[in-house]
Structure formats: structure tokens, C-alpha cells
N, C-alpha and C positions, 0 to 999 in steps of 0.2 A: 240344679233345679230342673226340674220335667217342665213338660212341655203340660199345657191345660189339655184334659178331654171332655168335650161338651158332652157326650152320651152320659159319664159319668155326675157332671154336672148337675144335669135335669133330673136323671134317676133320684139322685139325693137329695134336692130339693122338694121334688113330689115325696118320697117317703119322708123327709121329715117334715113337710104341710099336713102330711094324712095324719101322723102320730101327734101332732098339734092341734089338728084338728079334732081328733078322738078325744084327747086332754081336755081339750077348751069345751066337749060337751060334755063330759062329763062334769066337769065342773059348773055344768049349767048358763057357761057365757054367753054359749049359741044357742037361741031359742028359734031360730027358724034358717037349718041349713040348707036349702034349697039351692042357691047363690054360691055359699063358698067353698063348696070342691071345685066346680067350674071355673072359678075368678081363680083358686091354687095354679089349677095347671095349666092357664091361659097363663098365668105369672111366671110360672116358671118355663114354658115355651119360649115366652118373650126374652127370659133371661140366658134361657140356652143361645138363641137365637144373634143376641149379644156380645155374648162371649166366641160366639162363630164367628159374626163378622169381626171383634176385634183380634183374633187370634189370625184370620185371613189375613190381614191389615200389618200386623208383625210378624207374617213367615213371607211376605212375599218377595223379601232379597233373599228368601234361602232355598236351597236347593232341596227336590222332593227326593229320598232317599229311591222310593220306587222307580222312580224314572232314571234316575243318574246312570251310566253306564262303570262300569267296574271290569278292569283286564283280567281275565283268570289264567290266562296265558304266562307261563314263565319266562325270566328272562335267559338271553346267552349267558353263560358261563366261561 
């Protein structure tokens, strides 16, 4: 299993709010969208934002690949 990535997250949330959103008026659901693009992606900030702190929360026993040091040095023979 991978690891969660929030940028991906949010991304897909907003695009699939907007394509629901597009849907829901066409269909005549939303008669005054003034409100729900703005409420979408306050939602889906909130929920990236979520998934940030809980992913913080379960890597912090692990070790950050970028930082860690790595020998490239060979060994004797």
C-alpha cells in the first residue's frame, strides 16, 4: 500500500465537486449557486488539511527518506 498524497487528494475532490456540481445544475437542483463552489472547496481544504495532520500523526516513528544519510562509499575487499 502507498503512502496517502494530500495534493492529490484535494485536487480530486474539487474536480469531482465541480462535475457534481455542473450535474446538480443542470439538472435544475441548484437554483441559486452563489454559496456552493465556495462551501466545495472550503470542504475540501478542510479535508485535505485532515488527511495532513493525520498522515503527520502516522509517519512520525518513520524515518524521512530525504534526510536519512546513505554510505555510497564501498566496502574493503
Amino acid at each position: 500500500m502507498h503512502s496517502l498524497n494530500v495534493t492529490h487528494l484535494v485536487v480530486g475532490l474539487v474536480l469531482l465537486g465541480i462535475s457534481g456540481l455542473w450535474a446538480a445544475d443542470q439538472a435544475g437542483w441548484i437554483t441559486d449557486s452563489t454559496y456552493v463552489l465556495p462551501v466545495l472547496l472550503v470542504g475540501a481544504g478542510v479535508i485535505g488539511l485532515i488527511a495532513f495532520a493525520l498522515r503527520g500523526v502516522s509517519n512520525r516513528g518513520a524515518t524521512d527518506p530525504a534526510t536519512s544519510t546513505v554510505s555510497t562509499e564501498e566496502s574493503p575487499s
